[in-house]
MMTF fields as JSON, N, C-alpha, C and O atoms, coordinates in Angstrom:
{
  "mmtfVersion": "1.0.0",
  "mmtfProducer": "UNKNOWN",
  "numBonds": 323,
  "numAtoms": 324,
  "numGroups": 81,
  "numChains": 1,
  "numModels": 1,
  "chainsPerModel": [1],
  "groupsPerChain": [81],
  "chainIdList": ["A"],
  "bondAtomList": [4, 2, 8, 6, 12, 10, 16, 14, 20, 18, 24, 22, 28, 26, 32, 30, 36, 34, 40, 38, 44, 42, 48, 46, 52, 50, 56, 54, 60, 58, 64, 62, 68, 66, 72, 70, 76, 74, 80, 78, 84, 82, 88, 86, 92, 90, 96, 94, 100, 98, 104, 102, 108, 106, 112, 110, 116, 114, 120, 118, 124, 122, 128, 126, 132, 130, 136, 134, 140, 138, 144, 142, 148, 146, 152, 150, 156, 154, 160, 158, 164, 162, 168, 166, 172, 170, 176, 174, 180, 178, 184, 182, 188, 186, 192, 190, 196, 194, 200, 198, 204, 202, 208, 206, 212, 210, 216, 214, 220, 218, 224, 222, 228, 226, 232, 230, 236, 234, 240, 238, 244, 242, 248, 246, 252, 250, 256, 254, 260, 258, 264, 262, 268, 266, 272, 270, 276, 274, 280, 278, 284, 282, 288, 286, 292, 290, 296, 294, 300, 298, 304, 302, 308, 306, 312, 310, 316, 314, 320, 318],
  "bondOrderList": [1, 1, 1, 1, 1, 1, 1, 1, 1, 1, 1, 1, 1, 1, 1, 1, 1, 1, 1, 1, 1, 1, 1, 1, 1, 1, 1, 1, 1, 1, 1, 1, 1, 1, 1, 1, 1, 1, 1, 1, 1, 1, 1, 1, 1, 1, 1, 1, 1, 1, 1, 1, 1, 1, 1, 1, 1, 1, 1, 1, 1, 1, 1, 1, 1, 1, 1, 1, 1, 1, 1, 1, 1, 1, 1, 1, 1, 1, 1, 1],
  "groupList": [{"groupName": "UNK", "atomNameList": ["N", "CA", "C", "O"], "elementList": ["N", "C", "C", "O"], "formalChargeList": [0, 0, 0, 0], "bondAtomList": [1, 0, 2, 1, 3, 2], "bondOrderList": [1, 1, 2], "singleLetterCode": "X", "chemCompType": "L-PEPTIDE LINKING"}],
  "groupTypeList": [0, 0, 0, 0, 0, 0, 0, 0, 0, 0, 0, 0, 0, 0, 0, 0, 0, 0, 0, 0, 0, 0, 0, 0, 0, 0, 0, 0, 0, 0, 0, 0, 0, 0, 0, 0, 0, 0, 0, 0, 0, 0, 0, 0, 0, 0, 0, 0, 0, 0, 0, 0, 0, 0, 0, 0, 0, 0, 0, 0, 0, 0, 0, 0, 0, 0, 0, 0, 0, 0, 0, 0, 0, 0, 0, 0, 0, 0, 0, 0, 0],
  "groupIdList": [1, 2, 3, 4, 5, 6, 7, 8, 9, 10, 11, 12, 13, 14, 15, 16, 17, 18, 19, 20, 21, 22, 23, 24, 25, 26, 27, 28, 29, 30, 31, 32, 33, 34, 35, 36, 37, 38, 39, 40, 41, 42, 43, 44, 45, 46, 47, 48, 49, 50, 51, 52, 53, 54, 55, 56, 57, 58, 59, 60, 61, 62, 63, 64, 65, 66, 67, 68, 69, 70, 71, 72, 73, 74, 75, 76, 77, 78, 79, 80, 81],
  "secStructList": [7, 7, 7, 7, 7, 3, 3, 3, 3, 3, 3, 3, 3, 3, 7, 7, 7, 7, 6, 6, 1, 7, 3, 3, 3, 3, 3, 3, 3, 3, 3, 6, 6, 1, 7, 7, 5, 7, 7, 3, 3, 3, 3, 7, 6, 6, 1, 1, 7, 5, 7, 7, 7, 7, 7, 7, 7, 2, 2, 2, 2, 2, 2, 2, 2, 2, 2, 2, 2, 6, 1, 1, 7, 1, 1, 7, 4, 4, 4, 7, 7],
  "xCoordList": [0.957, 0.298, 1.331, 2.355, 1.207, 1.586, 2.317, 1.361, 3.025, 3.755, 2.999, 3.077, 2.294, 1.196, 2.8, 3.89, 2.381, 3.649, 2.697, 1.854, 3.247, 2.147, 3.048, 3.881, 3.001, 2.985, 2.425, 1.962, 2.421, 1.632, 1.973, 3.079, 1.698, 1.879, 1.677, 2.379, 0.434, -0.024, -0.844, -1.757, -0.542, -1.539, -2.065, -1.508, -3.223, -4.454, -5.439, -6.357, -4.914, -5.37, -5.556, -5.736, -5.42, -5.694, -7.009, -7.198, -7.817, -9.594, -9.775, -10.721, -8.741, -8.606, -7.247, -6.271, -7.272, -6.122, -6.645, -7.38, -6.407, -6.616, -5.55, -4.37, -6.096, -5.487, -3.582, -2.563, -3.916, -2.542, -1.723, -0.604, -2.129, -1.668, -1.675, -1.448, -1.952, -2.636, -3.864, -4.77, -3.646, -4.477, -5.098, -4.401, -6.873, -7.461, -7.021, -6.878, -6.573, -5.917, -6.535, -6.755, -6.743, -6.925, -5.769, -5.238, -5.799, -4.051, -4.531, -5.515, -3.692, -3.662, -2.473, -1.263, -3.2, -1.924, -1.83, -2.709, -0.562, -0.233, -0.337, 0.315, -0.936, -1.448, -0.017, 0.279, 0.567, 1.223, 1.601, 1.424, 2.152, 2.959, 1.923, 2.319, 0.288, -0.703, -1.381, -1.355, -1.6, -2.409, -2.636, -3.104, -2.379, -2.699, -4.342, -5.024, -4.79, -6.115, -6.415, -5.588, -7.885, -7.934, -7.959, -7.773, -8.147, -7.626, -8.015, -7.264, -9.034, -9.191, -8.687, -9.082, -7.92, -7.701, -6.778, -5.773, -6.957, -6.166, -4.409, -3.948, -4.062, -2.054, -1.698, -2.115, -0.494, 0.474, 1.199, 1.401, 1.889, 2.202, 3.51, 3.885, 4.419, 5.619, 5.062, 5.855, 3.864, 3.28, 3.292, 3.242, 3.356, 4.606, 3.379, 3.468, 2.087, 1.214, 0.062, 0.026, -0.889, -2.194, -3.261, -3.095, -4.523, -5.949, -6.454, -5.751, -8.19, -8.577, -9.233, -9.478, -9.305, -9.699, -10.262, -10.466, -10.799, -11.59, -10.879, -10.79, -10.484, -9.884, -11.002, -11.719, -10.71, -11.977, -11.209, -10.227, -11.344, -10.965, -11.23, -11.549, -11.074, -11.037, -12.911, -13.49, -13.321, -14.656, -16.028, -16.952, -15.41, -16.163, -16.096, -17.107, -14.648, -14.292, -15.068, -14.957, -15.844, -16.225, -17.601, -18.411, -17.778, -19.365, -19.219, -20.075, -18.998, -18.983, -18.849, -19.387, -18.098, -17.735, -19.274, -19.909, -19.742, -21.194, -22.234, -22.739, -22.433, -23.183, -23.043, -24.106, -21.807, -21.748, -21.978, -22.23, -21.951, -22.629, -23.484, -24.139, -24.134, -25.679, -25.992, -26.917, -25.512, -25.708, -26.255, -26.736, -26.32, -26.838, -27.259, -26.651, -28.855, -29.355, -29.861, -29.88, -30.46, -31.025, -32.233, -32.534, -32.68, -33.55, -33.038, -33.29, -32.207, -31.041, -30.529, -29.383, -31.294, -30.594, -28.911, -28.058, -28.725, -27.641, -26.503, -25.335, -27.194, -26.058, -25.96, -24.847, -27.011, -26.825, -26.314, -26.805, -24.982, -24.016, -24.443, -23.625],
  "yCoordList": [0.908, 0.663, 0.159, 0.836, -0.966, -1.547, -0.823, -0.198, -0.613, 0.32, -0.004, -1.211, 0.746, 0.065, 0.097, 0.614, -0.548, -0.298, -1.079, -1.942, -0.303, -0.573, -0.288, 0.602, -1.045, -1.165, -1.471, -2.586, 0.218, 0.463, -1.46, -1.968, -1.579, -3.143, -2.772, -3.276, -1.665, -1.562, -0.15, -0.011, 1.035, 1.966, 1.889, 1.817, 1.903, 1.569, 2.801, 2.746, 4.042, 5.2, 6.436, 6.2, 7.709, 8.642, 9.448, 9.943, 9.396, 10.111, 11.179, 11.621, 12.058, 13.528, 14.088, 13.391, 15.383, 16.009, 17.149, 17.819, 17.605, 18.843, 19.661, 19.31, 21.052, 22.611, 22.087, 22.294, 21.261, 21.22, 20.423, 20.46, 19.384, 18.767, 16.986, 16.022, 16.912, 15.721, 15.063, 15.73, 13.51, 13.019, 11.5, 10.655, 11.554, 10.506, 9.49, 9.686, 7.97, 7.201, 5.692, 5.11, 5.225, 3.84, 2.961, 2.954, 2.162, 1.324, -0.22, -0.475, -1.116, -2.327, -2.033, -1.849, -2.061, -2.101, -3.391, -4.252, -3.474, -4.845, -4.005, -2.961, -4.244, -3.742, -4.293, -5.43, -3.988, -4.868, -6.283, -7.192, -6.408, -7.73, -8.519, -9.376, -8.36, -9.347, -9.445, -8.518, -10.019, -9.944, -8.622, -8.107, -7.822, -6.579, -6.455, -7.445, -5.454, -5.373, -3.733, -2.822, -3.645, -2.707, -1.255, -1.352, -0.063, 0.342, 2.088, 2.584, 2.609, 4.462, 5.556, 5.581, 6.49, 7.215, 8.318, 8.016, 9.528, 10.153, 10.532, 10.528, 10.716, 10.935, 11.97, 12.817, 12.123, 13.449, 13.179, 12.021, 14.611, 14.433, 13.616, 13.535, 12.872, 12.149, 11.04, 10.74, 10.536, 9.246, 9.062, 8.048, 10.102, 10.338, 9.886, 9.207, 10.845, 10.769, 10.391, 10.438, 10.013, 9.709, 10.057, 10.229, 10.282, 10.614, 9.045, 8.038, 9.224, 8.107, 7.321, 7.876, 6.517, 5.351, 4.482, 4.365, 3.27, 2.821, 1.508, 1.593, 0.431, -0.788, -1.939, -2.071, -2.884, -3.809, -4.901, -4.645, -5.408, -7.626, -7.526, -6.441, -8.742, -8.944, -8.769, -7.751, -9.399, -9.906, -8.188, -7.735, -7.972, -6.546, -6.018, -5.795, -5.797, -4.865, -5.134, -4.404, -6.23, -7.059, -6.856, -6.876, -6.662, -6.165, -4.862, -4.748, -4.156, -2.937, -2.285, -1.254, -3.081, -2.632, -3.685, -3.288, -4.607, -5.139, -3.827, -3.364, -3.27, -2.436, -1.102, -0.51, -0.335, 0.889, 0.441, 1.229, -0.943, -1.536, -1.436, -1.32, -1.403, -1.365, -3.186, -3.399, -3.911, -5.427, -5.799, -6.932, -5.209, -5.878, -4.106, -3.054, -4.736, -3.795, -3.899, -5.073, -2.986, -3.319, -4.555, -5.28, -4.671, -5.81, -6.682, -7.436, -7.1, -8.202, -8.796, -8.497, -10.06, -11.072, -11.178, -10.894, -11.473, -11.86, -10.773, -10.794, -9.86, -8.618, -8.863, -8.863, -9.066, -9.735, -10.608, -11.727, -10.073, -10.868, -11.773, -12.534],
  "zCoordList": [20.84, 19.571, 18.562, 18.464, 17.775, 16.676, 15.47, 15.012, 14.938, 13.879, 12.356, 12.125, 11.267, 10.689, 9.811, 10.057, 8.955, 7.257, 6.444, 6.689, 5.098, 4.049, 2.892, 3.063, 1.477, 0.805, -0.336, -0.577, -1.724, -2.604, -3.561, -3.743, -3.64, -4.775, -6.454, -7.33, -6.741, -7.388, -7.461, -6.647, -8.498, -8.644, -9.762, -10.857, -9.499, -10.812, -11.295, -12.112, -10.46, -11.213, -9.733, -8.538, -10.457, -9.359, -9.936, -11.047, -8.808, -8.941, -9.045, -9.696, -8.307, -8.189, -7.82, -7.542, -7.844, -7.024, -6.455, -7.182, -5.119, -5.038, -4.927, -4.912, -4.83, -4.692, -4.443, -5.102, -2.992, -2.587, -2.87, -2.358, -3.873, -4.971, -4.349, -5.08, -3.045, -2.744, -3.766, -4.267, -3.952, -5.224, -4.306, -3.743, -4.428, -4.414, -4.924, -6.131, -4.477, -5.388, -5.394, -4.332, -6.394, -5.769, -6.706, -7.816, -5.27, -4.829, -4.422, -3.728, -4.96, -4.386, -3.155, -3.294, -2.061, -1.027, -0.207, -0.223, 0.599, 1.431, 2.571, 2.568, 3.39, 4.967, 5.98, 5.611, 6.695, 7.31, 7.061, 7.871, 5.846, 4.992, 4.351, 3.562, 4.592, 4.362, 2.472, 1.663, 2.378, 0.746, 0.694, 1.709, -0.415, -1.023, -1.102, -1.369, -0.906, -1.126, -1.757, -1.734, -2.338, -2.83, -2.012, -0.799, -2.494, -1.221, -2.053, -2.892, -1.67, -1.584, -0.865, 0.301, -1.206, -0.041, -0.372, -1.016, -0.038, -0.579, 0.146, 1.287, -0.707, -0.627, -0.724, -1.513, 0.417, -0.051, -1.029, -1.395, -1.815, -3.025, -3.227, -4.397, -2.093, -2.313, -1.08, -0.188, -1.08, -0.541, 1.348, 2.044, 1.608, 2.935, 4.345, 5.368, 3.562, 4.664, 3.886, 2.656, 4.641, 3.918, 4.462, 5.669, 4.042, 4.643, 5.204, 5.284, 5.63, 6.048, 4.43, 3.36, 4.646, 3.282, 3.807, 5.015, 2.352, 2.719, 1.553, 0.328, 2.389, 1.673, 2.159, 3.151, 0.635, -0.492, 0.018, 0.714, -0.09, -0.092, -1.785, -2.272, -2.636, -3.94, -3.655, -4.036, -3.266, -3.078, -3.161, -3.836, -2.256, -1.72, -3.136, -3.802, -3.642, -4.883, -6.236, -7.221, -6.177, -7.27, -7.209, -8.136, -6.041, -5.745, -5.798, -6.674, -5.684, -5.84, -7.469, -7.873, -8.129, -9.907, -10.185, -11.161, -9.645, -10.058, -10.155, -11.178, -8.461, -8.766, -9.106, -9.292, -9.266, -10.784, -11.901, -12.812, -12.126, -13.803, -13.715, -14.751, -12.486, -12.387, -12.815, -13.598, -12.487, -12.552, -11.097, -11.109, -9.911, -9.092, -8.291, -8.095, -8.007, -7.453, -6.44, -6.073, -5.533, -3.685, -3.935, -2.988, -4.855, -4.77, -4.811, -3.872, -5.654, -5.476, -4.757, -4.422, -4.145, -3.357, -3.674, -2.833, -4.549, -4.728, -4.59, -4.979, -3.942, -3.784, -2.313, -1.787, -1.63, -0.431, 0.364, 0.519, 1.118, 1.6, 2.933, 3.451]
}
C-alpha cells in the first residue's frame, strides 16, 4: 500500500473538541502533493493522527454552503449534479 502524506495548507476553523482534547476541523488539505481540497475530520491534539473525514473539491464545497443558505433545495434541479 502507497504511503498517504498530507498537508494542512490552510485551517479555516475548528467545530468542536472533545473530552480528550481532539478537535473537529475543517482544513484545506493537499492529499498526496495534489490541489488542496476542503476537508472534515477530526485531529489529535499535535495533528499526529486523524479520524475518518470527509473531503469537498471547490465545487462540492460550494454546493454544500448553497444548501445551509438554504439557496438550493431537493426540488432544485440545479442542485442536481
Amino acid at each position: 500500500m502507497a504511503e498517504l502524506t498530507y498537508e494542512i495548507t490552510e485551517t479555516l476553523g475548528v467545530l468542536s473538541e472533545n473530552a480528550k482534547g481532539w478537535t473537529k476541523e475543517l482544513n484545506l488539505i493537499s492529499w498526496n502533493g495534489r490541489e488542496p481540497k476542503y476537508d472534515i475530520r477530526e485531529w489529535s491534539p499535535d495533528h499526529t493522527r486523524m479520524g475518518k473525514g470527509v473531503t469537498l473539491t471547490n465545487e462540492e464545497f460550494d454546493m454544500l454552503k448553497a444548501i445551509i443558505n438554504g439557496e438550493i433545495t431537493d426540488d432544485d434541479e440545479e442542485g442536481i449534479m
